[in-house]
Each structure stands twice: as C-alpha cells, then as structure tokens.
N, C-alpha and C positions, 0 to 999 in steps of 0.2 A: 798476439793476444787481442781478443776484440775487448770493444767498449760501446755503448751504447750512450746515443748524446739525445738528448728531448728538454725539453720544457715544462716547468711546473710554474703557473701562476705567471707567463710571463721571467722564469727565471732558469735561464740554463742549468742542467742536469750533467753527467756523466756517471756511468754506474761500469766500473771494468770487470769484466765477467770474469772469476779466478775459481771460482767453485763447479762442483760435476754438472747443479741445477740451480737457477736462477726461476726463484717466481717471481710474477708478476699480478698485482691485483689492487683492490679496493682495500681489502684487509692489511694491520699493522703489522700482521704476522710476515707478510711478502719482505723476501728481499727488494724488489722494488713497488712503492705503493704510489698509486694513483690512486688519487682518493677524488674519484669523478662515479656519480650514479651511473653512467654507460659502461664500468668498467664492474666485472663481477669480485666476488669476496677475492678468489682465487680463478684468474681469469686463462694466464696460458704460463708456460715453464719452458724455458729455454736451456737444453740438458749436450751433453755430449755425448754421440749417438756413432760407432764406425768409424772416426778419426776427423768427424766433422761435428758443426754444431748445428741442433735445429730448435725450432718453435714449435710446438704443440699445446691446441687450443683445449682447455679446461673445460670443456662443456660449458665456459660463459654464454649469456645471453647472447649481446652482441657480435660474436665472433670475433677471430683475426685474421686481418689483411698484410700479405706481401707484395708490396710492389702494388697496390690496390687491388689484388685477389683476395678473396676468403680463400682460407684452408685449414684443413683440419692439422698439419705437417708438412712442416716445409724445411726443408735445412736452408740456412741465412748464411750471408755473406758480405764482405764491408760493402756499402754502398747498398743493401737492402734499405727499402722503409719497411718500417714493420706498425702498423697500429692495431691500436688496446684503445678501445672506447673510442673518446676523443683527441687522445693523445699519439702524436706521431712519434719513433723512436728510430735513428739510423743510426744502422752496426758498421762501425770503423773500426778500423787495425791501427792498433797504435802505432807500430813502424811502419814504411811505406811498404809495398807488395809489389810482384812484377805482374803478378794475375791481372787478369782484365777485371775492370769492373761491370759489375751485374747492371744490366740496363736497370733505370728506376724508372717505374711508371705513376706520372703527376697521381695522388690520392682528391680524384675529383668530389667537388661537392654533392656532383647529381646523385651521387650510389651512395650517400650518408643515411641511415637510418640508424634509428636508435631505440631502444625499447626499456623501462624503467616500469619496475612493479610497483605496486601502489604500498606492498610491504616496505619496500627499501626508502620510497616519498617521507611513510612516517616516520623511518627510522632514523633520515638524515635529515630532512628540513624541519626544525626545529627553530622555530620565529624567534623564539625568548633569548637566544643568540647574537641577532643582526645584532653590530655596530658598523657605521661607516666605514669604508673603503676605497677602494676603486672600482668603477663601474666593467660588470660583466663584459666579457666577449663571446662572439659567436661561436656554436659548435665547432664551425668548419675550420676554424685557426687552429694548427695542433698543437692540443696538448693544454689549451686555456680553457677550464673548467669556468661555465659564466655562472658563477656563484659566489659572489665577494661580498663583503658584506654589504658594499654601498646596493650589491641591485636586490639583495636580500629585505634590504630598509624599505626598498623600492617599493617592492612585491609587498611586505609588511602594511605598507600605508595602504595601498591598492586594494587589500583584504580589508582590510579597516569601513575603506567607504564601501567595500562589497555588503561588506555586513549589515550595515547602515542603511544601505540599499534594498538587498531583499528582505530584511524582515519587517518594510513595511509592506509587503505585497500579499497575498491573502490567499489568492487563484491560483490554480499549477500556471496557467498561461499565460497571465501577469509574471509570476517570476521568470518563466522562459524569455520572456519579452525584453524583459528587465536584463538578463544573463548576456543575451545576445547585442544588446545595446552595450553592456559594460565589454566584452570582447570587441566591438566596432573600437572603442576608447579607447582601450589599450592596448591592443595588439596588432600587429598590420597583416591583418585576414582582409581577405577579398570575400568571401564564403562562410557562411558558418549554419551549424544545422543542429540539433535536440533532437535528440533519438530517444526514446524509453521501447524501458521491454517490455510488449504487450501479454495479453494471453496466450498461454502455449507457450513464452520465449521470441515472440515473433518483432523483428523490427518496427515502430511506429515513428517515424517521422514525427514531430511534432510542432515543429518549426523553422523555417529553413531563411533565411537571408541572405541579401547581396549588397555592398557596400557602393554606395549611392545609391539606391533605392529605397525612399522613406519605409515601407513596409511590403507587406507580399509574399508571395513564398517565390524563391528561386529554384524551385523544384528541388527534385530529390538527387543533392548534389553532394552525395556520399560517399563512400568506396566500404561496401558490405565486406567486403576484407577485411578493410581495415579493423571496419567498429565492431566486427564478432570476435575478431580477435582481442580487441580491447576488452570486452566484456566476459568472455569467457576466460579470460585469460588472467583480467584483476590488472594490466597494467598499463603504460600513456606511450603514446609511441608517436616522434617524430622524423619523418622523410622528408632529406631534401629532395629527391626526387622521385616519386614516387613510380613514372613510367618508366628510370630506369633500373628500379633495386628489382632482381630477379625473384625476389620475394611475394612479390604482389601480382607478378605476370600473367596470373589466371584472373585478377579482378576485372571483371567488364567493364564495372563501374568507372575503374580507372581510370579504362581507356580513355570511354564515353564522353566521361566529363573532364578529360587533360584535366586531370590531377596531379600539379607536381611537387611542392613544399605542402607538407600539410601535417597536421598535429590531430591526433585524436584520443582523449582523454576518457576514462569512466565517469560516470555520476556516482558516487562511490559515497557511501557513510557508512562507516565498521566496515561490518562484514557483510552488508548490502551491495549489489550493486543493481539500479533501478533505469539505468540507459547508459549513455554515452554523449560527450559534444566536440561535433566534427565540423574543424576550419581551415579554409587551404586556399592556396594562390596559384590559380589554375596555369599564369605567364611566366610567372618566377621561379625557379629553382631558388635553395639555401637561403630561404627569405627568415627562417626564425630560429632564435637560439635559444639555450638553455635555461634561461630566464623567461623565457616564453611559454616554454614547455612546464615551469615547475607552477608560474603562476596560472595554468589553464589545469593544472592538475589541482590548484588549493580550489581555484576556483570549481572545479566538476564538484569537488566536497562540500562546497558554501552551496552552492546549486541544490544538489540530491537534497543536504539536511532542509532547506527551504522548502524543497516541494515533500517532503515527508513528511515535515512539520505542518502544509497547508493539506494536505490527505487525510492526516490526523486530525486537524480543526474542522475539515466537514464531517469525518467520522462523528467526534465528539456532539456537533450539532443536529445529525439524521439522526443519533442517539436520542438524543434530548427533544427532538419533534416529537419521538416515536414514545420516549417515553411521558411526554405533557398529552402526547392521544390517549395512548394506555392508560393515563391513569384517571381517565374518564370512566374509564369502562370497567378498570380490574380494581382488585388490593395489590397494596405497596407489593408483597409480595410475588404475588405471579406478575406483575409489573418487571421485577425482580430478573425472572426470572426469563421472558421473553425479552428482555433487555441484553442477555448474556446467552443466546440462544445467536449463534454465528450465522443457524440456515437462514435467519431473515425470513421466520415462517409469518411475520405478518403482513409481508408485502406480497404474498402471493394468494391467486384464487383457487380453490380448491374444492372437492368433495370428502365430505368427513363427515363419521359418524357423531351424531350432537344430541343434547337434549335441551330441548324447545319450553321455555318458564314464559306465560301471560298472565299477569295479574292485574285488575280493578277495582275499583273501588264501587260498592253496590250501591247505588241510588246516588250516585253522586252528584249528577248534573239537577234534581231537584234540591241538593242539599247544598249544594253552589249559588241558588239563587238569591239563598237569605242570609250571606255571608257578604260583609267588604271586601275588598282589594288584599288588607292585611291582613285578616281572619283567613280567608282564602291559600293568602299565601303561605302564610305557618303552618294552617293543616296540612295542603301539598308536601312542603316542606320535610313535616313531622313525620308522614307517609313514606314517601320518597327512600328521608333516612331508616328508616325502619327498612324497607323491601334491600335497598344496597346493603348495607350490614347483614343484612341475610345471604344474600346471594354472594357478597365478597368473602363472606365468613366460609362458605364451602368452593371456592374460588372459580367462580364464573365469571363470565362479562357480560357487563351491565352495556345492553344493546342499546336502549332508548328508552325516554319518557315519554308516555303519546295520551297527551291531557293528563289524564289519574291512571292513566294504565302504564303498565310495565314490562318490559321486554327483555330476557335476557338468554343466557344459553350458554351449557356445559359439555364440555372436552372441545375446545379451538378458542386460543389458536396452540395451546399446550394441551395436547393430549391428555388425556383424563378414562384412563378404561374404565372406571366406576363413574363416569359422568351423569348417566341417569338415577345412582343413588342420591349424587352431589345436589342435584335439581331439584328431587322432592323433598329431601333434607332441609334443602334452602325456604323451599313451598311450606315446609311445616313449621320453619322458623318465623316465618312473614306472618300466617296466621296465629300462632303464640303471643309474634309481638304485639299484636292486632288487639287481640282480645286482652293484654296487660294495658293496652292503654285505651282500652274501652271501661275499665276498671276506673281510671284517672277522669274521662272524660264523662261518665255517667257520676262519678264525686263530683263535680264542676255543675251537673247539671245539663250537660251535652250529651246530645244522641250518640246511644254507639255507632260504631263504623263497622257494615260486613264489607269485606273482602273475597273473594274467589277468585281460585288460581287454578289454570290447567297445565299441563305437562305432557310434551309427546316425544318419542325418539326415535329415528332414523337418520339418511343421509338429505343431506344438503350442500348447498354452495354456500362458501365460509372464504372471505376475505375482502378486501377492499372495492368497492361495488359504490359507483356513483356518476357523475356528470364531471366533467373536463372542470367543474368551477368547486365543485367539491365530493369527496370520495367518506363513505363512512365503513367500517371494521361495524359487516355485517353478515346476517343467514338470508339465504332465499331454499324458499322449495317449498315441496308439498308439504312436508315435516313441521313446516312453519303455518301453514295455512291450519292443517291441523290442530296444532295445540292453542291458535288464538281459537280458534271456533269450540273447542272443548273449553277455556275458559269463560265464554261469550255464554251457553245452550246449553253444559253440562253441570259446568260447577255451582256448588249456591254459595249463600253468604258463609264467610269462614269455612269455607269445604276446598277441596286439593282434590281436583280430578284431572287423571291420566290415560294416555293412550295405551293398547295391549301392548306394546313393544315394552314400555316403561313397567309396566306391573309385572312382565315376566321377568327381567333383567335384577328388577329389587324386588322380589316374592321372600327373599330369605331376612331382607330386612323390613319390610313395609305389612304391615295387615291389612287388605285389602275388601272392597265391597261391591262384587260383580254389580253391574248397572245393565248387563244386557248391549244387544246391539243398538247401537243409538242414532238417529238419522240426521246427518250434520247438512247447515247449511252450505248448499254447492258443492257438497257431494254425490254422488249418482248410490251410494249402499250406504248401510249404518255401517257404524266400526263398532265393537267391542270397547268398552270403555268402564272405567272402575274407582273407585272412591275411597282414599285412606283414612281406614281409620283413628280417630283424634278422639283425646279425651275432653273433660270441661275445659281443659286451658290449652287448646291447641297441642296437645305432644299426642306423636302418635304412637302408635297401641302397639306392643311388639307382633311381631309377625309369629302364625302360629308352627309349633313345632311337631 
C-alpha cells in the first residue's frame, strides 16, 4: 500500500492512499488540501489505472512534476517525488519491496515558476486576518507556503507606508518613481521596470531602474513574454529561472537581458488592468519568495489605483480650465453641454458652417467723451449685459468685446442646424433691449442709444487660434469679414442687417427688406444684403405667408 509523506507549514504529513481516487488541491473538498495559491481548487488525482497507480494533472495552472518533469500522466512509484504547486510529496510503500527504486531527480530551483491570478490574490489575501506568526519561507523549500501570519503583518505595515506614500504624489511619474523606489526597499530586485498599455494595447515602458543607480533608465530590461502574459492574462507570475522554464524559450527578451528570478505582476484595480511591474535579478536564480510575490501584487493594486486616481485629477482639472474658458463665452448651459461632449470638439481647429453677429454702439466714441470713467463704465457694462443675454438666451458664443462692439457666432462649437435663425433672433433681442432701455435712459434725461447689428452665414475656421502665450475659442474667414462690414456700411441705428446666405436660410421665419447689392469695403462686388423687419420696440414682424 503506498503513502505519500510532504509537509505542511513546516509539519510532516502522511496521507495512505486506500481509496480508487485521491484528489489533490487548494480546495477543502480534496482528500488532500494544500492550501497554497500555486496549487489550483482541484489540482491532479491520483487514481488506480491497470493494476498500477498514477498522477493525472487537473488542468491546474501550475502543472505537475515527477521526478522534476511536468506531465500530463504518469504512473508513480515509492521513491517518486511528485510536486503540486509548492509542495513536494514522496510515494512510499509501507512494507519494504524487493523492486528497485525509481531514480529521483533533485526538484531544481531554476525550472520553479509559478503563476497566481489576481482572482485567487483577492480571494485569499485577505489583510483583516494577519496575526503574528512565524516568518514566511521560500517557494523553493517543499511544501512551506511563505504565508504566515507574522510575513503577512509584514506585507500589512509595508502597504500601510505604501499608502502613505503614494497618495501624496499627484503626477503618473511621480508615483512611478515613488513605486519603484518603494520596490528598491523592500524587495531584493536588481531591475525593475513600469510598463502601461499604451494606445492600440501596445507596450510603453515607462520607467525602468537598476539598483545603485541614483536614477536613469536601465533600458528596456523586460521579457515581453512575460508582462503580455501578465496582462492578458489578469495574473503575477514568478520564475526562478527564467532561462530555464521551457515556458518562456521563445522570449528574446530573456535571452537578451539573462533574465533569471523574476516576478511580474499586473497594475490591476477591479476589473482594470492599465500596465504591468517587472523586477528580476539577472545573476541569481530562486532569489524571491512568496511573500515577495503577494506583496508586488498588493503593490501593482496600490500603484494602478494611484495613477487612475492622478489621470482622474487632471481629467477633473482640463474640465474645469475648459469649463472657466467656456463660460466666457457660453450660458451655464451649452457650457453644460460641451463639457460632457467626450470628442473634445473644443480643442480642435476646424471648418463649420456658422453664423457671424457684429454689434455697436452708434455714436459712441463722441458720447464717450463727455462721460467719467464710472459713467462710462456702467453704460459699457449695462450694454455689454444686454448683447450676452441676448445671444446666450439663443445659445451662442460670445466671441469678444472690441471697445462697444460685439462679437459673437452660432452653431460651433455645438452644432446648431438652425444657427442662422439663432443669430438673428439674438440680433432682434439686442435691439428690443436696446430700445426698452432707451425708454429708462430718455426718463433720466439721457440720450438714447442706436445700436446696429449685422449678421452673415457661411464657412469658417472655428477653434482655438492664437500665439504660443495665449490661444482664444474663435472664427476666422471671409464669413467674418463679412458680417463685421455689413454691421460697420449696412446696418443703421437699431436696424439688423444680413447677408443673402442668412435671409435665405430664415425667409420662413424672419420678414425681410431687399436693400439691393450693396458695395462693401474691401470687397471687389456688392453682395446682396437685407433688412428685418422690427416693429416700434424691436420685435420682428412675422415673416409673410
């Protein structure tokens, strides 16, 4: 009758195989449980097969070794080793045999690798747990899971000052910095490197180190094996020896850079996974153990959430620029609304169809002269607010003030297919309010105030258009020359004149007052240009049917 003898925790084992099948695994359900992350739920079964017994491996991770081979099936014999994860296990016969025994081949350090999903991380390290113990051992001792409480308490404090550590950092770079300086402290890497996944999925480098060296890159001393598997894969994997696990034989990278203990972990928060962090000792073999590996895996987690949490902080701030520019220019609402617009249509230059608003104040630079500083500046003021209330009420953007005059323009950087109704609409509200407080200001004893406004529609260049020292959310073109020169030579006081593009577009809403072709300054032809009609208080006249 065989028996199998191993170690758990440092504490001899025997388990005598009397049943058809013996499982083995992580799970409580196994007739024998190893309860080590290298070891899967249900890992391999040891069954009676032909008058002999054998091993057959469960589709675990890890696999199983006889005699230090992987196999899928093997029949065992007293005197095999048989390992499951971490743990070594050898079948004896209880009574002595006259059989020879099976050569046993040492289970070398160098061909240790191991692989732990970042599922099974959450499910089993569980911090709220550590109490003191005894300090971890290394993978390659069989069968000692280095998970006790005392290196657990370990790893606990170590997360503690991580913590502490990167959430004062602000920069993705700064924390990388910060990440890789806390790996130099507590782990004994020679190497260590921040990978993120760029556009498309593609590896980025993003930091690489080598221990004595104050700073610098140590080049790109990776193994692209490794960390695409780490990353597609969702789990942390450590090799003692990497050149010689037949796993990795296709890596160049390997070769390259004599890569031989090494650990590479995801950058992993939830259900994210946003890079990888790769550290290895290119002269040692079986340089790091299990305690090593779980604390570079809490750590990938404290990493990712740091730099998602500092991604998020510039988000929130390019919001906040963009929305303290905008609301120069808009109402709260379309504010609103380009704020929650993903394309980013206000950082880009573009051609769009627009409608072009110029407004002045008539006689104003003689009526400037016999006013104060503060007279002056309320009227502006009082003007000012009047034209933005107009134009934000049908929601344009308010381009600029240029002395008394006014600048502004419909559909960009939110589209508007009735953009040119929006403009004259606006035009016809400026001169209403115009004449309601020319109502107030002749009660006072003040002159009234004309205004004229022109409006023209076409294409233009529409976006941010400036000098390296400052950039403004504006129109260029013809379209714009345009309709200042039809406010300038066509419009009169309180009058709303348009270019033909504008009168044909809102003919079903606007009532219109042919003017003829009319000959604009620095233009080479007249244009066609037209006049809405307003009744005594600025509204305009409906359009006829």
């Amino acid at each position: 009758m065989y028996e199998l003898v191993y170690e758990v925790e440092g504490r001899p084992q025997r388990y005598r195989i009397t049943g058809p099948e013996v499982f083995l695994g992580r799970s409580s359900e196994n007739e024998i449980v190893l309860n080590d992350f290298s070891v899967s739920r249900r890992h391999a079964v040891i069954r009676r097969e032909n008058e002999r017994w054998i091993i057959v491996d469960q589709n675990s991770t890890n696999g199983v070794k006889v005699n230090g081979r992987f196999v899928a099936s093997s029949p065992i014999a007293p005197g095999d080793v048989l390992t499951v994860g971490t743990f070594s296990l050898t079948v004896r016969e209880e009574a002595p045999v006259v059989r020879p025994k099976a050569p046993v081949q040492p289970v070398g350090e160098s061909s240790s690798t191991f692989v732990r999903s970042i599922a099974d991380f959450n499910r089993d390290f569980h911090l709220e747990d550590y109490v003191p113990e005894d300090e971890g051992e290394p993978l390659t001792q069989s069968g000692k899971r280095s998970t006790s409480a005392v290196a657990r308490s370990k790893i606990f404090e170590i997360l503690v000052q991580v913590a502490k550590t990167l959430i004062l950092a602000r920069e993705v770079q700064e924390i990388l910095g910060r990440v890789v300086d806390l790996l130099f402290e507590h782990l004994p890497v020679d190497r260590a490197v921040v990978v993120l996944v760029g556009d498309e999925g593609r590896l980025v480098p993003m930091l690489s180190r080598q221990r004595g060296k104050e700073s610098g890159d140590a080049g790109e001393t990776f193994s692209h094996t490794i960390v695409e598997s780490v990353i597609q894969n969702r789990v942390a994997v450590l090799t003692s020896d990497a050149l010689a696990d037949g796993r990795f034989e296709a890596g160049q990278s390997i070769r390259i850079q004599q890569i031989r203990s090494a650990m590479c972990v995801p950058l992993w928060n939830q259900d994210r996974v946003i890079g990888a962090l790769h550290v290895d000792t290119p002269l040692r073999a079986g340089s790091f153990t299990a305690d090593d590996l779980d604390l570079l895996t809490a750590l990938g987690n404290f990493a990712a959430v740091a730099i998602e949490r500092a991604r998020l902080q510039r988000r929130i701030e390019k919001e906040e620029r963009i929305r303290e520019r905008l609301s120069r220019y808009h109402s709260p609402g379309v504010v609103e609304e380009i704020a929650s617009d993903a394309s980013g249509v206000i950082d880009r230059v573009r051609t769009r169809n627009v409608s072009v608003f110029f407004a002045d104040i008539v006689g104003f630079t003689s009526a400037a002269e016999g006013m104060d500083p503060d007279a002056l500046s309320r009227f502006l003021s009082t003007f000012f607010t009047f034209a933005a209330d107009a134009i934000f009420a049908e929601g344009g953007t308010l381009d600029k003030f240029i002395g008394d005059a006014v600048m502004a323009f419909f559909g960009a950087p939110i589209v508007q297919p009735d953009h040119a109704r929006r403009a004259v609409s606006a035009a016809c509200k400026l001169v209403e309010n115009v004449k309601a407080w020319n109502l107030e200001r002749v009660a006072r004893g003040e002159p009234p105030v004309g205004v004229r406004i022109g409006v023209n529609t076409g294409n233009a260049v529409v976006g941010d258009i400036g000098s390296a020292q400052r950039v403004d959310y504006t129109v260029l073109g013809n379209t714009v020359n345009v309709a200042a020169r039809i406010e300038e030579y066509v419009a009169g006081p309180n009058e709303v004149a348009v270019g033909e593009e504008t009168a044909r577009l809102t003919s079903d809403d606007f009532s219109y007052e042919p003017l003829g072709d009319v000959k604009l300054k620095g233009l080479s032809r007249g244009l066609p240009c037209y006049r809405v009609r307003l009744d005594a208080r600025g509204v305009p006249l409906p359009a006829p049917r």
